[in-house]
C-alpha positions in Angstrom: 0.0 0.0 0.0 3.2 2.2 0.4 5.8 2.5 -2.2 9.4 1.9 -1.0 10.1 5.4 -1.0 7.4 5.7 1.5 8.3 2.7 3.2 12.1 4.1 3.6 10.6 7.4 5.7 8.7 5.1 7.9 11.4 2.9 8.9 13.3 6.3 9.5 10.8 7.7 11.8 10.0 4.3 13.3 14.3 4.9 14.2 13.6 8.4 15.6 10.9 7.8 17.6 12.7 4.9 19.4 15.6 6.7 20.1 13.5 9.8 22.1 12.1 6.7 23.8 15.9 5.3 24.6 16.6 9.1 25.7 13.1 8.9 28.0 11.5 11.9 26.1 8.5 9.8 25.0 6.7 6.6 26.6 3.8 6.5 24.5 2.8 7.4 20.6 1.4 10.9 21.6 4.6 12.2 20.5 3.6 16.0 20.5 2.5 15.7 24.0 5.1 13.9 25.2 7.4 16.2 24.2 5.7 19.2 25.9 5.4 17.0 29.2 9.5 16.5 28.9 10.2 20.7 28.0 8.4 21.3 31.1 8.9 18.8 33.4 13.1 19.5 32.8 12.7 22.9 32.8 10.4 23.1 36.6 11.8 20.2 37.6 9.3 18.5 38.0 8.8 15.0 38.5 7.0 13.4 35.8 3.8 11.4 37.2 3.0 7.5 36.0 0.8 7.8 33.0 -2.3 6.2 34.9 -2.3 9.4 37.2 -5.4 11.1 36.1 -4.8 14.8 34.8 -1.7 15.5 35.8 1.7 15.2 34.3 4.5 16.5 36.9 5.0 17.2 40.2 7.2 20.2 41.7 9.2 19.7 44.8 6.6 22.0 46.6 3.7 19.4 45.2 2.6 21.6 43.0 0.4 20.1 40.5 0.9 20.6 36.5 -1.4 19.6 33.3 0.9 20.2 30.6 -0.3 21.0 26.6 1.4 21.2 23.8 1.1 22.8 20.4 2.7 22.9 17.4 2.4 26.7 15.5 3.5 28.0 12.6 2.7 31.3 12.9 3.6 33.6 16.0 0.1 33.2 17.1 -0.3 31.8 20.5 -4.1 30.6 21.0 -5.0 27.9 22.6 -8.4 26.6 23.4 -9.7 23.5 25.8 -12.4 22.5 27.2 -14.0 20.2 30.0 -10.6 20.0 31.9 -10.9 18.6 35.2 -9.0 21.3 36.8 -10.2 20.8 40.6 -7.1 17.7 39.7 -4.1 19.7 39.3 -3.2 23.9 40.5 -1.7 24.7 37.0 -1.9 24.2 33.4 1.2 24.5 31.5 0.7 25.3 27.9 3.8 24.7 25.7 4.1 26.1 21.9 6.6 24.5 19.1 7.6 25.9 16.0 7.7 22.9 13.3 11.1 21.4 15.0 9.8 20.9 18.4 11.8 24.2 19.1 9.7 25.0 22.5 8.9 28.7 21.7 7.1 29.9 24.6 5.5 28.3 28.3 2.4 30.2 29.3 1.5 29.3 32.7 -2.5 29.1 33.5 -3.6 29.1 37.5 -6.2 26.2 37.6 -8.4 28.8 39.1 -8.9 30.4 35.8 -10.6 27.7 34.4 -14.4 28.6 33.4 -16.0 25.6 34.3 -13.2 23.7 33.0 -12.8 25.3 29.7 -9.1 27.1 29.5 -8.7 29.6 26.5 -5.7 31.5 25.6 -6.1 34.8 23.2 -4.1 37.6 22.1 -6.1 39.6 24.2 -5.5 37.7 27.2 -2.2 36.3 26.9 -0.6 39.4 28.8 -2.3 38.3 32.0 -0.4 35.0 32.5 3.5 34.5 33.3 5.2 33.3 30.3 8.4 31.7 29.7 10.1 32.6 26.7 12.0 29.7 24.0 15.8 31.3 24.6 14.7 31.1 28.4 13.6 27.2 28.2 16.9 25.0 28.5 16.9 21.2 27.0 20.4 19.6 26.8 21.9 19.8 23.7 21.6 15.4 23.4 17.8 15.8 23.7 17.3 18.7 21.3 19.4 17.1 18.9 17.3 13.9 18.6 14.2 15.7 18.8 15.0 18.0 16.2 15.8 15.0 13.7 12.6 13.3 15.1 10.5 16.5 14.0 12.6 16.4 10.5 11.3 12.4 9.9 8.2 13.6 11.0 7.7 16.5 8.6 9.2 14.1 5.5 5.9 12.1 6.4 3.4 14.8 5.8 5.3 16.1 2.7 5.1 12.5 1.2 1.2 12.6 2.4 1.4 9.6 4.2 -0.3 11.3 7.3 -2.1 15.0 7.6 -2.1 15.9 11.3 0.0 15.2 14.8 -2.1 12.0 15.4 0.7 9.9 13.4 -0.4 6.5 14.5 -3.9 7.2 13.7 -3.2 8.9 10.0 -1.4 6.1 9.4 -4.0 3.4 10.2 -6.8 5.6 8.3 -4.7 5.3 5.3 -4.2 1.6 5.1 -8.1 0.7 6.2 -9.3 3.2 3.3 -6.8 1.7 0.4 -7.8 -1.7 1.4 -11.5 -0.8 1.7 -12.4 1.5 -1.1 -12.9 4.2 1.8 -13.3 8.1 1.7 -11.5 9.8 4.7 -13.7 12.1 6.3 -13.2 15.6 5.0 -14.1 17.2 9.1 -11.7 16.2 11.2 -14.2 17.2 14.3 -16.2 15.0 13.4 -16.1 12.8 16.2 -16.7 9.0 15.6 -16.8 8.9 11.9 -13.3 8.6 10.2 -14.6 7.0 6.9 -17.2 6.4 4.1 -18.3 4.0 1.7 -20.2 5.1 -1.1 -22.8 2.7 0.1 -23.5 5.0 2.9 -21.9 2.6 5.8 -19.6 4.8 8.3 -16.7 3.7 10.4 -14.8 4.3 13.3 -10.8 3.5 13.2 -8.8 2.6 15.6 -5.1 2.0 15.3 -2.5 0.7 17.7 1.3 0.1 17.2 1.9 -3.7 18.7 5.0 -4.9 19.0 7.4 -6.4 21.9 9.3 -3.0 23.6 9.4 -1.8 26.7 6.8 0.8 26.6 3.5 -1.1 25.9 2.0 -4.7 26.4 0.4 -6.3 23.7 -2.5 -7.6 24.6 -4.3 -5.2 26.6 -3.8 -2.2 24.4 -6.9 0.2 25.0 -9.4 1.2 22.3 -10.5 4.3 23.8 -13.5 6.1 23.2 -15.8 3.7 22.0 -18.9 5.2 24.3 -22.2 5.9 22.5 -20.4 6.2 18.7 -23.1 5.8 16.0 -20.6 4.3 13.2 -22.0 1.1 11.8 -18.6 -0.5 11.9 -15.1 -0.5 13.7 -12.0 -1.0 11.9 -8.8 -2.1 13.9 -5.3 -1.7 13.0 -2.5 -3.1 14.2 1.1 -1.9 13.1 4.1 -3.2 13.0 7.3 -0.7 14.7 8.0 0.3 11.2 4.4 1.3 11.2 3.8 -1.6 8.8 0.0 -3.3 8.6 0.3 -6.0 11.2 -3.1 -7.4 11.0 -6.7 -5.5 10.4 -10.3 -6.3 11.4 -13.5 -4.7 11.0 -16.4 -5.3 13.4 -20.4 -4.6 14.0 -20.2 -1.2 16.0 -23.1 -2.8 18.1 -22.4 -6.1 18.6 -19.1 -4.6 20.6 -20.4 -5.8 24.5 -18.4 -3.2 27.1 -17.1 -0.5 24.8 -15.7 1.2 28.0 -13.1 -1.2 28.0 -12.3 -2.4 24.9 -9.0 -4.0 24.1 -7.0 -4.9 21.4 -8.6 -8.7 22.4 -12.5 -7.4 21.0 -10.8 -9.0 17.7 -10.9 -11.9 19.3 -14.1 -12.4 21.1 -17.1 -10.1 19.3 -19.3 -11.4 17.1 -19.5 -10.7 13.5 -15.5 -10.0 13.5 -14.5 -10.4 9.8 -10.0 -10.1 9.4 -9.3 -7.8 6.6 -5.7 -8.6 6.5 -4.1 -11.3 8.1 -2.5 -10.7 11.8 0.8 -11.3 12.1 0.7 -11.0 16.2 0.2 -14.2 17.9 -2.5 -12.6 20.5 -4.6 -11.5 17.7 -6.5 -14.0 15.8 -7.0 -13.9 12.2 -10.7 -15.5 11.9 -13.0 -15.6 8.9 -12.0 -13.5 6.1 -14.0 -10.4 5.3 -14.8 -10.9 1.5 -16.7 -7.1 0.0 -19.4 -4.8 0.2 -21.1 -5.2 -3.3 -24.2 -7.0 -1.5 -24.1 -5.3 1.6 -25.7 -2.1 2.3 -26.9 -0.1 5.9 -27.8 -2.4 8.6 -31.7 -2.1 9.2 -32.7 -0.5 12.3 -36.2 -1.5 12.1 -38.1 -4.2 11.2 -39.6 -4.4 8.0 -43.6 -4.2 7.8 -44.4 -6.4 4.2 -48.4 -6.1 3.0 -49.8 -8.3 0.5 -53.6 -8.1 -0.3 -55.6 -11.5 -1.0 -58.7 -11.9 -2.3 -61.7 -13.7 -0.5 -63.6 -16.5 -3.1 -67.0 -15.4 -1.9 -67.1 -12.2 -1.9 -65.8 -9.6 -4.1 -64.2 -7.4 -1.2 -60.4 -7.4 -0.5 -58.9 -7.4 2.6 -55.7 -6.5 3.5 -53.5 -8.4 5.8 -50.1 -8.0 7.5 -47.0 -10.3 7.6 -45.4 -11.4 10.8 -42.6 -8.2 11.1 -39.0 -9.4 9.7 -35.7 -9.9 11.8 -33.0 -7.8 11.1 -30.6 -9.8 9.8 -27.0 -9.5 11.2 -25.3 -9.8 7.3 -26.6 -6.4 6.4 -28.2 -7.2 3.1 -30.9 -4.8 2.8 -34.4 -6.0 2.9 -37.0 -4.0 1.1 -40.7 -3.9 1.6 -42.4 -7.1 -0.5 -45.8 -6.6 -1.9 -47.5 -9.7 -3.4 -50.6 -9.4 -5.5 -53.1 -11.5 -6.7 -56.0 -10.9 -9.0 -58.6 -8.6 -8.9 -60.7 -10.5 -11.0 -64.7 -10.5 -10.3 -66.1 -13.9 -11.7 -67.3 -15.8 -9.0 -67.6 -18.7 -10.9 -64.6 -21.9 -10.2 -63.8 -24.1 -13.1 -66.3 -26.7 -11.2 -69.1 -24.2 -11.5 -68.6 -24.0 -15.0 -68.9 -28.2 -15.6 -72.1 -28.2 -12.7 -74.0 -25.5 -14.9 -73.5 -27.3 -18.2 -74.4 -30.9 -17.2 -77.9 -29.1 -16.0 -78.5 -27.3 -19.3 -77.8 -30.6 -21.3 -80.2 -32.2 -18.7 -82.9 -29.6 -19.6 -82.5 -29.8 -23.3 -82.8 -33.5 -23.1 -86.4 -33.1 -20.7 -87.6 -30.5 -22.9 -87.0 -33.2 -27.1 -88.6 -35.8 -24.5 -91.6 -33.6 -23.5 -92.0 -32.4 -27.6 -92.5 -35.8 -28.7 
């Protein structure tokens, strides 16, 4: 699905991101946040929290609290907008801005306090009234900037090749192999939440893509799918990818016959019903199953039984009735089921084939009675 060409700048990033993982930068594939959490964690000293602690990132020596976000800007414009942060969990949100290098350009430092019912915003207007740390003030040894610097290069070769279009690198990556392999359209708004892709047969999907392999920074097995809560796609697609960010297996599944979408695993390949393997796994965890063959009979799943009328006609009078089939199952194979409607006659004769044979052995009778009675 990649040329070589293409195939060479993966293996190259794959080779950067490990090393920032060797150097403890990263720990995870949210490489843009990780690398904010590192600029500020070395440069308050701050220790950095285990990634299960909820909402925050670093701790001061005082136990001063921090959420750290990063962003990566172009321009000298430094906005920043989140909302529903649970900011009664840590005292201050740290908000770090990169030029296209990871160069850390400037720290603005936000007093939980000023949260608006957990929504944080940064403007030009407002930017003034919080302490802010400038780039030629933020120090990083010379080791670490180095490799992130070349990271950011391997990164930026990836999205002038257009193998991915935003900073979520694993996910742009799985998006691309699950719509070449299914004849997919990539969804044109990124906000839209839960829908990632199209077929022109009007079935949406949700993808999910994970990078599984054996390294010290994540276990195979029980890799989250986050997010899985109340989405309305008809189907999931999961990814698995190799470290060189090669297809390591991919499955697509019935959005709702997933049974605890809270916690959902890479293992949901493995157990949930209707799972079809759209490329062969190559992890031993992950079971490759029944092969997903097309979409040319399939089209939206039915929501709602299918009503099917059919009028008949009563053989002693000449007034039809209508009557109403048993309502349908939806079927689980999502091949459409219209309406049937099965008609029969309208014709008014009320006279059988045996009626026709009764009334002409009388009328013979009578002509017989009647040459009798003449003679």
């Amino acid at each position: 699905m990649f040329t070589k060409q293409q195939e060479l700048l993966l293996d190259n990033f794959a080779d950067k991101s490990d090393h920032l993982f060797a150097l403890g930068i990263i720990s995870t594939d949210s490489f843009t946040g990780e690398i904010g959490e590192y600029v500020v964690c070395k440069h308050f000293n701050l220790k950095k929290s285990n990634r299960v602690t909820q909402a925050v990132d670093g701790v001061s020596t005082t136990g001063e609290r921090f959420q750290v976000k990063s962003k990566v800007i172009s321009k000298s414009y430094f906005s920043f907008n989140a909302k529903s942060l649970e900011h009664s969990l840590f005292d201050t949100l740290a908000v770090v801005y990169f030029d296209r290098l990871y160069n850390p350009l400037k720290i603005v430092i936000v007093p939980s306090c000023k949260s608006n019912n957990g929504e944080f915003k940064i403007t030009s207007a407002t930017i003034s009234t919080f302490e802010q740390i400038d780039g030629t003030d933020i120090k990083i040894n010379a080791k670490a900037k180095s490799a992130i610097n070349e990271f950011a290069v391997a990164y930026n070769s990836l999205e002038e090749a257009g193998i991915i279009r935003s900073r979520r690198i694993v996910g742009d990556i799985g998006e691309f192999y699950a719509c070449s392999k299914l004849n997919l359209k990539q969804s044109e708004n990124r906000n839209e939440k839960g829908i990632d892709a199209r077929h022109d047969n009007g079935l949406t999907f949700e993808i999910k893509t994970r990078r599984v392999y054996e390294s010290g920074r994540r276990i195979s097995e029980t890799r989250r799918l986050n997010n899985l809560v109340g989405k309305t796609a008809d189907y999931l697609i999961v990814v698995a990818l190799d470290r060189s960010f090669k297809c390591a297996g991919m499955w697509i599944i019935p959005m709702q016959n997933l049974t605890n979408p809270k916690s959902a695993n890479l293992k949901v390949v493995n157990t949930t019903e209707g799972t079809l393997n759209i490329v062969p796994s190559k992890i031993p965890s992950l079971q490759t199953g029944e092969s997903f063959k097309t979409f040319n009979l399939r089209k939206r799943v039915l929501t709602n039984p299918v009503n099917s009328t059919f009028i008949t006609k009563t053989t002693r009078t000449k007034k039809e009735t209508t009557k109403r089939r048993p309502k349908r199952a939806i079927i689980s194979e999502e091949i459409s089921i219209e309406p049937t409607h099965t008609f029969i006659g309208n014709n008014d004769s009320s006279l059988g084939s045996g009626g026709c044979f009764t009334w002409t052995i009388v009328i013979i009778l009578l002509l017989l009675l009647i040459g009798y009675l003449s003679n």
